[in-house]
Every structure is written in C-alpha cells, then in structure tokens.
C-alpha positions in Angstrom: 0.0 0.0 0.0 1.1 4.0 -0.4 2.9 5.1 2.0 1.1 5.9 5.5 1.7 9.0 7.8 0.9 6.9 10.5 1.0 3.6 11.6 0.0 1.7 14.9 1.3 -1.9 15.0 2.3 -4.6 17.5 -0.8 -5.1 19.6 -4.3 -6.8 18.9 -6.6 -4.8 17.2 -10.3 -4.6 18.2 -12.2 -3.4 15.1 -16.0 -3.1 16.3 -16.4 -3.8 13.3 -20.2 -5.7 12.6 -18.5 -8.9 13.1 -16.5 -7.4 16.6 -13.1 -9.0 14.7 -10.5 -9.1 15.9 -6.7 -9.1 14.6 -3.8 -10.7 16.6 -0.5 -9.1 15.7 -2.4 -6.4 14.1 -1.9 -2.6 12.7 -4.1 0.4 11.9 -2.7 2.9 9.0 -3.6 6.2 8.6 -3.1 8.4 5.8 -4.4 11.9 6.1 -7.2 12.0 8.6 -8.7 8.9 7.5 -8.0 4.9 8.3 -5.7 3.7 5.3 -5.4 -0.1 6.5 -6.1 -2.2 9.3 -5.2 -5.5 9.2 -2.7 -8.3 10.7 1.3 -7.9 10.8 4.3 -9.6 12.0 6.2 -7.0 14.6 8.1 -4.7 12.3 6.5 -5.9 9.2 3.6 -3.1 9.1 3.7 -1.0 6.2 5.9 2.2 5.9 4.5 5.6 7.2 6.0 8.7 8.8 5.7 7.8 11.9 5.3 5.1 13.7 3.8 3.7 17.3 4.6 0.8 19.0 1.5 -1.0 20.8 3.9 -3.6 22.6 1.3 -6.3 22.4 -1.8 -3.7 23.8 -4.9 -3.4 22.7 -5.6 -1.1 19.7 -9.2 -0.1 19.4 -11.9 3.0 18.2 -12.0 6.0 20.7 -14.3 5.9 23.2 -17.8 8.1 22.3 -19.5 9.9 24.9 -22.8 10.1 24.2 -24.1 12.7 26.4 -22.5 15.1 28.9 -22.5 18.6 29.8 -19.0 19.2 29.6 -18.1 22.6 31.5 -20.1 21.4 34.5 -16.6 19.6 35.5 -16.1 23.5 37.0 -19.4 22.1 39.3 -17.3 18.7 40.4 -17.9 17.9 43.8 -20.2 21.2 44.6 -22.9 20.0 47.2 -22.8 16.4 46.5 -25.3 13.7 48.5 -28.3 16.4 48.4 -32.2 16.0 47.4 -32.2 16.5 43.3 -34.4 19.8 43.7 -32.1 21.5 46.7 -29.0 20.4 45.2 -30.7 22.2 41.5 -32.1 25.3 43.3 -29.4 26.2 46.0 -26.5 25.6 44.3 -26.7 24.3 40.5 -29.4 27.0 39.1 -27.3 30.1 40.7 -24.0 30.0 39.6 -25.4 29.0 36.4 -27.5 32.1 36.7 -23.7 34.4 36.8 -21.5 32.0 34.8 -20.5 33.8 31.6 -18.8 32.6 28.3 -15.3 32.2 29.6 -16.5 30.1 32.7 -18.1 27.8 29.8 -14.6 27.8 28.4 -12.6 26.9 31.2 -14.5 24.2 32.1 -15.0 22.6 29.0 -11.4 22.7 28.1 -10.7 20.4 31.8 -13.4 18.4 30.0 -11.3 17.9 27.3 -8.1 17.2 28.9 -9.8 14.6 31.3 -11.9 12.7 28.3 -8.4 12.5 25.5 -6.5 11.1 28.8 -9.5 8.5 29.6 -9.7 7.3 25.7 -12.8 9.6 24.6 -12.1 11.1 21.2 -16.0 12.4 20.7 -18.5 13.7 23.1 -21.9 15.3 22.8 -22.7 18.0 24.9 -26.0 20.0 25.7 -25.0 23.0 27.5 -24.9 27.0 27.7 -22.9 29.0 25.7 -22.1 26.2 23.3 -20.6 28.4 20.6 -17.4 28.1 24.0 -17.9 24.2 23.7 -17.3 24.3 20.2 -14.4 26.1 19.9 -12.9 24.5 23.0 -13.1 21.0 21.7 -11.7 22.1 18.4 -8.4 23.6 19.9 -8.3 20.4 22.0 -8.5 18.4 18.6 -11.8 16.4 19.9 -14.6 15.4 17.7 -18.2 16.6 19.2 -21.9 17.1 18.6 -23.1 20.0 20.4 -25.9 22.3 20.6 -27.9 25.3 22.8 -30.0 23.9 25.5 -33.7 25.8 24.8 -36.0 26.4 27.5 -39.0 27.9 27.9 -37.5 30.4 30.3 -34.3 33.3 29.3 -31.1 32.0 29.1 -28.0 33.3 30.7 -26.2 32.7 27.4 -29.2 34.0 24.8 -32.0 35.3 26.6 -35.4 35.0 25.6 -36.1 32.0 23.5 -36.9 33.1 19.9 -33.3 34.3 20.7 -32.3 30.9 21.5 -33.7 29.7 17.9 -31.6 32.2 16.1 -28.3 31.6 18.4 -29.0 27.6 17.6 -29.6 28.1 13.5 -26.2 30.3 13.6 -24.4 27.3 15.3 -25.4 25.3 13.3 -24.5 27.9 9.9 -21.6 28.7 11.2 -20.2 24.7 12.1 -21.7 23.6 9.1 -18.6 22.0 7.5 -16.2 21.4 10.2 -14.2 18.2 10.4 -14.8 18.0 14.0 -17.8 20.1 15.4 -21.2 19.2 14.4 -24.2 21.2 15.5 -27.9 19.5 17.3 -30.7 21.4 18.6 -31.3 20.8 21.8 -34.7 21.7 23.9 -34.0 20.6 27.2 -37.0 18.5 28.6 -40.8 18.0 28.5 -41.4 19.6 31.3 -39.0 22.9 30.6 -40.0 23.2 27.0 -43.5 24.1 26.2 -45.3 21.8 22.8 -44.8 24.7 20.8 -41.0 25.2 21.4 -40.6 21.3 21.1 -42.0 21.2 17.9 -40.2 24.6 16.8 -36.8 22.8 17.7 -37.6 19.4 15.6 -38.5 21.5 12.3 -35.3 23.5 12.6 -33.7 19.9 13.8 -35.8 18.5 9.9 -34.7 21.7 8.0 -31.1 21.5 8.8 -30.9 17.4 9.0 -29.1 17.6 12.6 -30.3 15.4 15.4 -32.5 16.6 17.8 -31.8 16.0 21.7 -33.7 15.8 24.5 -33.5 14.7 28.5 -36.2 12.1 28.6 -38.2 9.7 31.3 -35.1 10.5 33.2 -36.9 10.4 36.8 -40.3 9.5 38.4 -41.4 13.3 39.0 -40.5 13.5 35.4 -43.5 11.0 34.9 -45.8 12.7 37.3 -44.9 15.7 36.0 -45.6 15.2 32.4 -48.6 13.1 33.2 -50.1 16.0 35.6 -49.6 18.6 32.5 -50.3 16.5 29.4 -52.0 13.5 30.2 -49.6 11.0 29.3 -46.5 9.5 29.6 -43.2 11.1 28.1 -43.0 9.8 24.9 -46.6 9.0 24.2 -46.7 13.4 24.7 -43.7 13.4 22.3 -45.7 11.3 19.7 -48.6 13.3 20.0 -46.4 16.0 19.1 -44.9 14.6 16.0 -41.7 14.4 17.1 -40.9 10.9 17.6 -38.2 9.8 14.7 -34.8 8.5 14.1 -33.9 12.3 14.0 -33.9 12.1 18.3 -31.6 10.9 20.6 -33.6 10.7 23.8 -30.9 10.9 26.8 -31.6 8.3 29.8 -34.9 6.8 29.0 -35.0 5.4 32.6 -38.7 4.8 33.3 -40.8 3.1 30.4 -43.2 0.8 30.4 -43.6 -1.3 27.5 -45.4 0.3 25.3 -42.9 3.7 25.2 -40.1 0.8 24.7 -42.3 0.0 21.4 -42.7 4.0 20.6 -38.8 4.1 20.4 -38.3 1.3 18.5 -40.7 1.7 16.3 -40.0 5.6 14.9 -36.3 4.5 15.2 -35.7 7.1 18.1 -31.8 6.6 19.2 -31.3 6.3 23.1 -28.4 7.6 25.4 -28.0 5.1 28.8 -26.1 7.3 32.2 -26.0 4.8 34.5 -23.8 6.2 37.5 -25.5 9.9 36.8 -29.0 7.8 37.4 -27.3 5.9 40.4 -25.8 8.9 42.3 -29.7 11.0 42.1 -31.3 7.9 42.5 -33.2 8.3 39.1 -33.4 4.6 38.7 -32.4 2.4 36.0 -32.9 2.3 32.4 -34.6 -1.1 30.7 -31.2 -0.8 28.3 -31.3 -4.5 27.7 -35.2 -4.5 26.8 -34.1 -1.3 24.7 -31.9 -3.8 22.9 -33.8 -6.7 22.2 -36.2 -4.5 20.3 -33.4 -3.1 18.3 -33.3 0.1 19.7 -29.5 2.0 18.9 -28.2 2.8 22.4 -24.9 4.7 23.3 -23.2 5.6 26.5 -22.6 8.2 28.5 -21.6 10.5 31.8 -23.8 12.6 32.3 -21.7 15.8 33.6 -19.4 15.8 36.4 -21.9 17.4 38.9 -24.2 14.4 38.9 -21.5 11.8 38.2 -17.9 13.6 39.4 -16.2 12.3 36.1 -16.0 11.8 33.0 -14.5 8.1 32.6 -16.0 5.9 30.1 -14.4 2.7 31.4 -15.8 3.1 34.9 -19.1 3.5 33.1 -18.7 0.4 31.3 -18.3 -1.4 34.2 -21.3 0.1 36.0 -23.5 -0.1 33.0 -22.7 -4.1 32.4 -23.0 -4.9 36.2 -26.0 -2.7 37.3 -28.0 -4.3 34.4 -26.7 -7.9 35.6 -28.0 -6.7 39.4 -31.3 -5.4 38.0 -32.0 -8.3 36.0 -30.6 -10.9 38.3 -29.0 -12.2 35.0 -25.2 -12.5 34.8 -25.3 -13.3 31.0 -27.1 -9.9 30.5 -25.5 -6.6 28.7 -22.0 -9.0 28.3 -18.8 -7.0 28.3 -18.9 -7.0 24.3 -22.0 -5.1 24.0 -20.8 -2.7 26.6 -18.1 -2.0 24.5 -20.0 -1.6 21.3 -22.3 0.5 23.5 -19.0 3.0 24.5 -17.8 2.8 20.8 -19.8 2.2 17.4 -23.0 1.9 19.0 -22.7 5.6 20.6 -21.4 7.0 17.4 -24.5 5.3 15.9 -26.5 7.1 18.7 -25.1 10.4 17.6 -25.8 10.0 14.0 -21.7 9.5 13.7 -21.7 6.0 12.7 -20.3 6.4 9.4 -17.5 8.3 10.5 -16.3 7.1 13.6 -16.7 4.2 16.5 -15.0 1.4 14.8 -11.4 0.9 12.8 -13.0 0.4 9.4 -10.9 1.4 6.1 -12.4 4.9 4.8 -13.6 6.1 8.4 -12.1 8.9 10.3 -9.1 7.6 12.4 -10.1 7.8 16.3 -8.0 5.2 17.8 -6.1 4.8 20.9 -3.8 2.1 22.4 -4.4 0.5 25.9 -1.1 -0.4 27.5 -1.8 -4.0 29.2 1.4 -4.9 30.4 0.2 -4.2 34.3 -0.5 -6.5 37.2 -4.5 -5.6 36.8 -4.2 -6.7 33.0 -2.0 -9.6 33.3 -3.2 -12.6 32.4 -5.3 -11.3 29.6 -7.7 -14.1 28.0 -10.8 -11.7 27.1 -9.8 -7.9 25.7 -13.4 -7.5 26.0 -13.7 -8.5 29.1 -10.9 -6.6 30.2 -11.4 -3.5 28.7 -15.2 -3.2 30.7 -14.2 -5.1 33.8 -10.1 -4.3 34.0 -9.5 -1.9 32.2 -8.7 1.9 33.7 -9.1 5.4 32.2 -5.2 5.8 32.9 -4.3 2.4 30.7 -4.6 4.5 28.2 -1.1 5.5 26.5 -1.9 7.3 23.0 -4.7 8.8 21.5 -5.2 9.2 17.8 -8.6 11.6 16.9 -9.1 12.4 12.7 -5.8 11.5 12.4 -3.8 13.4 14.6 -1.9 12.3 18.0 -3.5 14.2 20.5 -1.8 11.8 23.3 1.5 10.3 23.2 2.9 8.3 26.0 -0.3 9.7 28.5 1.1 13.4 27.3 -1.2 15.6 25.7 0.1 17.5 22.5 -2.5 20.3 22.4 -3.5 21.4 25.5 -1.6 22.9 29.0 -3.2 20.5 31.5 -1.6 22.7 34.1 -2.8 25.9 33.2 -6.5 24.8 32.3 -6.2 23.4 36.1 -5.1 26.9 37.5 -7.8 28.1 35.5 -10.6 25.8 36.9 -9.2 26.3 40.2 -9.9 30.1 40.2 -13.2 29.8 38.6 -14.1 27.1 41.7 -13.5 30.5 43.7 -16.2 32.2 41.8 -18.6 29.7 42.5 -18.2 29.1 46.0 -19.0 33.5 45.9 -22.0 32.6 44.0 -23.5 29.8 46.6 -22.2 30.4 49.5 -20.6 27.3 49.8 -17.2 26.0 52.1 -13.7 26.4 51.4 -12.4 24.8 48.5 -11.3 21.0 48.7 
C-alpha cells in the first residue's frame, strides 16, 4: 500500500467492526485524517509511514464516544454532592449557572477535554450553555463533538429569551456547518422545561437542517408525574402526539418506560443515550437498556456531567453499566462485556448520528484510535480484551490517542493542551462559584 503517515502496529486490534473481529499481531494505518489499512502484521512488518507507534502487544481499538454530557459542569465537580435533586438544582446548581459567563463555559470545557483524551474519549456530545465556547474548545483540544444550545422555555444566561435561542441555535449550526470535527444539534432541554410549541419549533429547525434533535427524557419518576399531571400522558406517548418521535432524536436516559414507550422508540427509530452512574448517584433509577436492545433500539453511553457523576471516565461506566444491568436483571449473562463495549464505541457514534464516520477501525472512516497499555498486574493474564477493557480496564491504561488522524496523546502526554494551566484556570473559577453559593472552602 502508499505510504502511511501513521501507523499503529504490535498489539491486537479490536475493530468493532459488525462482526466485533478481531486481529492478533495487528496494525491500523492512517493516511491523512482517515484509516488507510487495518489488518494483521508480524512485529516490524507493518507498512511504511512517517511515523510510527509501538503498541507492545496492547490493545488497539476506536476512541471511546460519549454520548451525552455537559462538559463545562466539570467546574461544578464535587459542589454540594449527597443532596435531594431539587435542593442540590435550586441552591446551588441553578445560581452559579444564573452568573456563569462565556469564559466560565470555556474553562470548564477545556478540563473536560483534557480529562476525556486522557480517559480514551475522542468524541463527546454536549448540551449546554454558551455552546458556541464548547465548540471552539473542543476544536483547539482536537476532539470530535456534537453539540448544541440547551432551549427552554424560560431566558437564558447565554441567549436570553427563547426566539433568541432559535436564532443563536440556526447560527451554530451555519456557522459549524462543515467542520471536520464540530457538528451542531438542537437541543430543547426537557418535556417539562419546554413548552409543545418550542418542542415542535426545535424538531423542524432539527428536519430543516438534517441535525439530530436532543432531549432529556423519562429520566426520573417526577418527570412522569410531572408530564402526566400537565399533558395526560406518559413522556413519549406526549412526544408522539407532538410529532416528534423519529430517528432524528436521541432521547438521553430513557429510565422509566413501560412497554409500550419501549415500542414507541423502537418503532420511529428514536436513538437512546443510557447514564448509569448519573441515574445511580440522584437515584433516578435504571434504564430497561437490555429490553431497549432486544427490540433493536441503537443505544450509546454516557456520563452525564461531572456534577451528577464527578467524572467523565467511560471505562468506569462500562463497568457500571454491564453490572447494574446484571443486578437489575438478576441475570449475569445480561449486557455482556462486548456489547458494553459496542455501547462506549460504534454503538454511541451510531447514537449520535456519527456512525459512518467514527466508532469502529473500518478502512475509509475517520481515524479515532487509541492504544491501551496492558502490560500491568490488573491486566496480566489477559484471555478476554473485551472482558478486560469493561471489567479491568482503567481510564489511565490509556497510553496514545489518535482523533481524525492526529496524535493528540502520546505516552499519557497531551500534544494540544496545557493541562496545568487549564487546572489553574478551573481552580480560580471554583472561587467564583463558591461566591456565588455560598458554599465551604475549596477542597
């Protein structure tokens, strides 16, 4: 083959591929910003590139893909944890949201970054304020992302009243049009902070411009009441009423349905995002994934943001996700470690509308890989790298990062961002919060 500009070689390559192959004494190539090759090698008898990056027997696989999160809320880390949802929201969430500005978005997204490249995710989707901040954050970090304006029916501290939230969300979404790694969604926030009319508003500009429309969905029991109280139904029975169900939606959490929502969902193809330790630490509950599943329902992964969840490590939420399922179901052959993966990886990108550019090592996709150094006691013996990678497996196993092509970690160092100053950064924004809600000294 030509000539590569990069090429990963010398460990066991986990395509995700439809068939989950998987390629002993394997390489990945990559020429431009796209995968080249991938394929099995002896040691040293990959083909020629630029440069060149020795696995030493690890696991190669696609970059993680975190489905949903609200990235600069890592600047919220650890702010009034162990609190009733509503206090914890009202007293300390709502009013430094209320005073945070566009460089506070900033800040914290860019300690986003820096903590998802060094725990294997290359893309993320976020639902946030100020996203325009998002957006260019991730881009200088070199992350691949779907993003988009949370819309309520309330003023927001970013746009202000909401026909002003329609126009910010259309320019986004002009503006990011064709950017390798920013893609734009339009994002109401919930049933119950969106009125019918803004709902519907936000999936024809979602139709118009062909991006996916998000929403938080059936994410608690209130949420239920709630919805039930105001519309007379059930979430997604309301959102079907509306004409919204499709596979344009990706419906984040999806934690209380009865059966015949699960049927709504599959049947208009609506994609779904599972946040098992976000549900866990507010006691939302737990989502039905494997039912979700078995009706062919496309299902990604995610964090949740670091207020509700205090990280932003896929691999601890593989684990969770594959044993909490096991737990609920009283089933240990349920949610197995492969479909976890596939759940973290193509599945997510699937979920995001990505899937034919990312979330497995397929020739012609975008190259987001990274390399999992295995030689460690907690690795050693290795039979399963499924298995290990959802059971084992830690966000700091994670030696080099590859996202469209370029190395954006090298031997746990990141290329394109000052983790120290972003820290110093976060630190004095942490400051400003603790003004804002009175709270104790900084930990």
């Amino acid at each position: 083959m030509e000539r590569a500009d990069l090429v990963i070689e010398n460990g066991t390559v986990l395509t995700m591929d439809p068939d989950n192959r998987v390629i002993e004494d394997g390489f990945v190539a990559v020429r431009g910003d796209t995968l080249a090759a991938v394929g099995a090698a002896p040691p040293g008898e990959a083909p020629e590139a630029a440069r060149r990056i020795d696995a030493r027997g690890g696991l190669v696989l696609p970059g993680l893909v975190n489905a949903h999160t609200h990235a600069a809320m890592t600047l919220f880390r650890g702010l009034a944890d162990d609190l009733p949802l509503m206090e914890w929201l009202e007293q300390y969430i709502f009013p430094a949201e209320g005073r945070m500005d566009a460089g506070f978005v900033r800040a914290g997204t860019l300690l986003a970054c820096a903590e998802m490249i060094l725990s294997g995710t290359t893309t993320f989707c976020d639902m946030y304020l100020f996203e325009e901040q998002v957006a260019e954050a991730a881009r200088s970090a070199g992350m691949r992302c779907l993003v988009g304006e949370v819309l309520y029916d309330f003023p927001s501290p970013s746009y202000g009243p909401i026909e002003k939230g329609f126009e910010h969300t259309e320019a986004l979404i002009a503006d990011w049009r064709d950017d390798p790694l920013v893609s734009i969604a339009v994002e109401p926030h919930a049933i119950y902070t969106c009125s019918p009319d803004l709902i519907k508003r936000a999936r024809d500009i979602a139709l118009k411009h062909d991006v996916p429309l998000i929403m938080h969905v059936a994410e608690t029991r209130t949420e239920i009441d709630q919805v039930r109280e105001m519309y007379g139904k059930r979430p997604f029975e309301h959102l079907e009423a509306l004409g919204v169900l499709g596979p344009h939606l990706i419906a984040d959490h999806c934690v209380h349905l009865d059966e015949p929502e699960m049927d709504r969902i599959a049947a208009h193809g609506v994609r779904a995002v599972h946040n098992p330790e976000s549900n866990m630490k507010l006691a939302s509950g737990i989502s039905p994934v494997s039912e979700l599943l078995a009706r062919g329902v496309t299902v990604g992964l995610g964090t949740d943001g670091c207020a509700s969840n205090n990280n932003l490590d896929l691999f601890g939420e593989m684990d969770t996700a594959a044993k909490l399922q096991k737990v609920d179901t009283m089933d240990p052959t349920d949610l197995d470690a492969a479909a976890v993966l596939r759940m973290a990886t193509v599945e997510g990108a699937r979920a995001l509308g990505l899937g034919d550019v990312t979330g497995s090592l397929e020739v012609g996709k975008k190259a987001d890989v990274i390399v999992i150094d295995t030689h460690k006691p907690h690795l050693t013996p290795l039979y399963n790298p499924f298995s290990h990678l959802v059971y084992a497996a830690r966000a700091q196993d994670v030696a080099h990062s590859v996202i469209n092509g370029r190395l954006v970690m090298e031997n746990r160092t990141l290329g394109g961002l000052d983790v120290e100053r972003i820290m110093e950064e976060a630190r004095r924004r942490a400051g400003d919060v603790m003004r804002w809600t009175g709270s104790g000294r900084e930990g």
